[in-house]
C-alpha positions in Angstrom: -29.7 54.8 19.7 -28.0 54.9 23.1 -25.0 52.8 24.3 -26.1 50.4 27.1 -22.6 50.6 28.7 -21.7 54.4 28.0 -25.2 55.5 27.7 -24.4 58.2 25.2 -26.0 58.5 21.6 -23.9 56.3 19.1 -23.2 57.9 16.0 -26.3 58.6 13.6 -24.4 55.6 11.0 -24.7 53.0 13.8 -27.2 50.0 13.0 -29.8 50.3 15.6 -29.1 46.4 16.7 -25.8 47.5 17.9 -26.2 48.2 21.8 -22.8 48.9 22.6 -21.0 51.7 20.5 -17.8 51.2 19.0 -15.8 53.3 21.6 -17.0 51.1 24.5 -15.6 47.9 22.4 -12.6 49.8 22.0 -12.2 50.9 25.6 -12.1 47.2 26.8 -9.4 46.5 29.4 -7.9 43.6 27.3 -5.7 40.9 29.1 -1.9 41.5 28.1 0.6 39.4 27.0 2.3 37.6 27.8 -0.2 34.9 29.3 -0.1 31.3 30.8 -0.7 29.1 28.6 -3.0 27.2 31.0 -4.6 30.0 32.8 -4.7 32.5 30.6 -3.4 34.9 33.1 -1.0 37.8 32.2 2.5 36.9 33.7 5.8 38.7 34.0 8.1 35.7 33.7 7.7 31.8 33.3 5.6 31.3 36.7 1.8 31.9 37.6 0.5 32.2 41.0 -3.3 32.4 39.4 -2.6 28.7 38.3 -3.0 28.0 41.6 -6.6 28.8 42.2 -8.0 26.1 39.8 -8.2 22.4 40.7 -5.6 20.2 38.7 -8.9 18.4 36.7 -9.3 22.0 35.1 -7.4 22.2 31.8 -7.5 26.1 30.3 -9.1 29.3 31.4 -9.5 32.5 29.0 -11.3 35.8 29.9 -11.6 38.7 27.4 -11.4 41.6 29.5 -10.5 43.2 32.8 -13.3 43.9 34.6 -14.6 46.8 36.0 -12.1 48.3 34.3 -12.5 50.2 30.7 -15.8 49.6 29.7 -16.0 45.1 30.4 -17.8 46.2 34.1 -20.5 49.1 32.2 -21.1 45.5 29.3 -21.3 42.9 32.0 -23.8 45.2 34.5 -25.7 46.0 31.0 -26.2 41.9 30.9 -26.7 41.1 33.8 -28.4 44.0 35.8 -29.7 46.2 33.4 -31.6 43.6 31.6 -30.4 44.1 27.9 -30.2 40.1 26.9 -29.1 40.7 23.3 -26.1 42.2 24.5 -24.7 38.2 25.2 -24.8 38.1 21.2 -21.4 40.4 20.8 -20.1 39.4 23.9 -20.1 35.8 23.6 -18.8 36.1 19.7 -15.5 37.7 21.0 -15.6 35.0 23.8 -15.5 32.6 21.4 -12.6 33.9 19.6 -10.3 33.6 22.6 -7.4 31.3 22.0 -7.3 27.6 23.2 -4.3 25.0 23.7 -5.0 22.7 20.6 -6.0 19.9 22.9 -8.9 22.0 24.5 -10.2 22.9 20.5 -10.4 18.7 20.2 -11.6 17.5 22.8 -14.5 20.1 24.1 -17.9 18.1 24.2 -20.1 20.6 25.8 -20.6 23.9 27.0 -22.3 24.2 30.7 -23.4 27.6 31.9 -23.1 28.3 35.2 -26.7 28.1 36.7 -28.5 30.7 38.7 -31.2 29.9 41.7 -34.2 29.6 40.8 -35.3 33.3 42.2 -32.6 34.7 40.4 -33.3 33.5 37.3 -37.5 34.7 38.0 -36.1 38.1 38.7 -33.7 38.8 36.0 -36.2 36.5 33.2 -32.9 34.7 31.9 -29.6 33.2 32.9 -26.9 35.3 31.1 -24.4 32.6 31.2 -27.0 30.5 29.2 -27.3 33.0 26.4 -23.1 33.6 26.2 -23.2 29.8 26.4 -25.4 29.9 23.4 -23.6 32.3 21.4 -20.5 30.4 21.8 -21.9 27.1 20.9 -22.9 28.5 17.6 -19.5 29.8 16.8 -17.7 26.8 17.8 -20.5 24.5 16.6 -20.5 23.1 20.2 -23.4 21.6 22.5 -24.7 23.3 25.3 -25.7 21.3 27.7 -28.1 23.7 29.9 -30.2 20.9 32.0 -26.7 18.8 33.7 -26.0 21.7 36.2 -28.5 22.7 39.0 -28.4 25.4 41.9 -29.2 23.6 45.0 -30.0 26.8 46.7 -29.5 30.8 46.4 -26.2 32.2 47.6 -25.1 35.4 48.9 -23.9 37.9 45.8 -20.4 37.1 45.7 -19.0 41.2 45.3 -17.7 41.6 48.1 -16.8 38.6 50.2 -13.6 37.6 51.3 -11.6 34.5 48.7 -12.6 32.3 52.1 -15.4 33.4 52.2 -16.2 33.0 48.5 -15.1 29.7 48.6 -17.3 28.9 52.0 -20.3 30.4 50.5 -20.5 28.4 47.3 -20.1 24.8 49.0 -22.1 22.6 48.3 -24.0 25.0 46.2 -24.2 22.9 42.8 -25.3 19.3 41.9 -25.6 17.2 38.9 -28.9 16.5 37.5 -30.4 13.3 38.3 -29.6 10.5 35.1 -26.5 13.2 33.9 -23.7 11.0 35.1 -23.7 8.7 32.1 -23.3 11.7 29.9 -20.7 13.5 31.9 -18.5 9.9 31.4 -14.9 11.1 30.0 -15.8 14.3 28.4 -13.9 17.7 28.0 -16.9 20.5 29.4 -16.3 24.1 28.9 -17.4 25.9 31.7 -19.2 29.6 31.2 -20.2 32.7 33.0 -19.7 36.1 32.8 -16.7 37.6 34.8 -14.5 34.9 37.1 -12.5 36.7 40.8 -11.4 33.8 42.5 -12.8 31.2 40.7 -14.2 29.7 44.0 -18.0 29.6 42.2 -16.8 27.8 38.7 -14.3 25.6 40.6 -17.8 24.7 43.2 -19.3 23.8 39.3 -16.2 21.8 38.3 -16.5 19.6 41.5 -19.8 18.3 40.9 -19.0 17.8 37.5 -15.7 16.1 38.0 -16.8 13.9 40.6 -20.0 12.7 38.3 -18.2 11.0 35.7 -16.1 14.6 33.1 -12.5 14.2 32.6 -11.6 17.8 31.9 -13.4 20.7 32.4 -12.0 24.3 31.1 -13.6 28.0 32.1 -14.5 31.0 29.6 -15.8 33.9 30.5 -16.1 37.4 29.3 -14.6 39.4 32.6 -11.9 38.8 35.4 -11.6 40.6 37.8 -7.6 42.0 38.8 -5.6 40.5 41.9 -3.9 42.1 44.0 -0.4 41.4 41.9 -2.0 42.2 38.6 -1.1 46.4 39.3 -3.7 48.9 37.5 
């Protein structure tokens, strides 16, 4: 069996269902402590500039890794490029065991995955924020809510694109489904997707669902991607 992140041959006592050796696992650029308790950002003392990229309606944010860094970038290109879909099933357990504020743990309602366009989603045969979404809601025995959440049209990959222009690309990007409002009323949504830079794509996915009727809405995902201030 080879690694889909390392491509090298696992060792002969690996099951065959695992597609990412243990030494990739092992090599993941975890966030360090300590972290805000809001963001989930590593910080040096009690303030956090990263707080400042998410609207004030979004509660809590956790990532598991650093990505590109260690071996999160070769796992999340495996997803999402390389077209190995049952590689969501580890990822999105060890998403699921990031730590929440207690209020987050009561309160979530539903998990939303961040939606692809339409050609997208023909091209790659799946959205992988659907299947982490998935994975999650098993573990935390949580809805997901796949159908609220609509791409109103493609956008421009957002790699390498300035934070304005990240920001300027995604407007207006995402609606509500038609009749959604009504279950959106008051609820806690956890946001997912697969690595988070600037936020400017999730926070586009907030705003629809904020203004149609959610109350909260926190962000997992599996990557994020360093600032600037974050160092190597």
């Amino acid at each position: 069996m080879v690694c889909v992140a390392c491509e090298q041959l696992t060792g002969a006592g690996e099951s065959e269902r695992e597609l990412v050796c243990p030494r990739c696992w092992s090599r993941l650029r975890r966030l360090p402590h300590p972290r805000c308790e809001r963001c989930g950002h590593p910080r040096a003392d009690d303030t956090c500039g990263w707080c400042g990229l998410l609207p004030q309606f979004v509660r809590a944010c956790r990532s598991v890794c650093w990505v590109p860094q260690g071996s999160g970038g070769e796992i999340v290109h495996a997803i999402k490029y390389g077209g190995w879909r049952k590689v969501a099933e580890p990822m999105g357990v060890r998403m699921a065991r990031t730590d929440w504020p207690a209020d987050v743990v009561a309160e979530r309602t539903a998990l939303i995955p961040v939606p692809l366009a339409a050609e997208r989603q023909r091209e790659r045969g799946y959205n992988q924020s659907d299947l982490l979404a998935r994975v999650i809601g098993r573990c935390w025995s949580v809805p997901v809510w796949g159908d609220v959440l609509l791409r109103r049209r493609k956008t421009r990959t957002q790699t390498k694109l300035t934070p304005g222009e990240r920001v300027a690309n995604v407007a207006g990007a995402f609606a509500v489904a038609d009749g959604a409002g009504p279950k959106l009323c008051g609820t806690h949504l956890v946001l997912v997707d697969d690595v988070i830079t600037t936020g400017s794509t999730m926070n586009a996915c907030a705003a629809a669902l904020y203004d149609h009727g959610a109350r909260i809405i926190s962000y997992v995902t599996f990557g994020r991607a360093r600032s600037a201030s974050d160092g190597v």
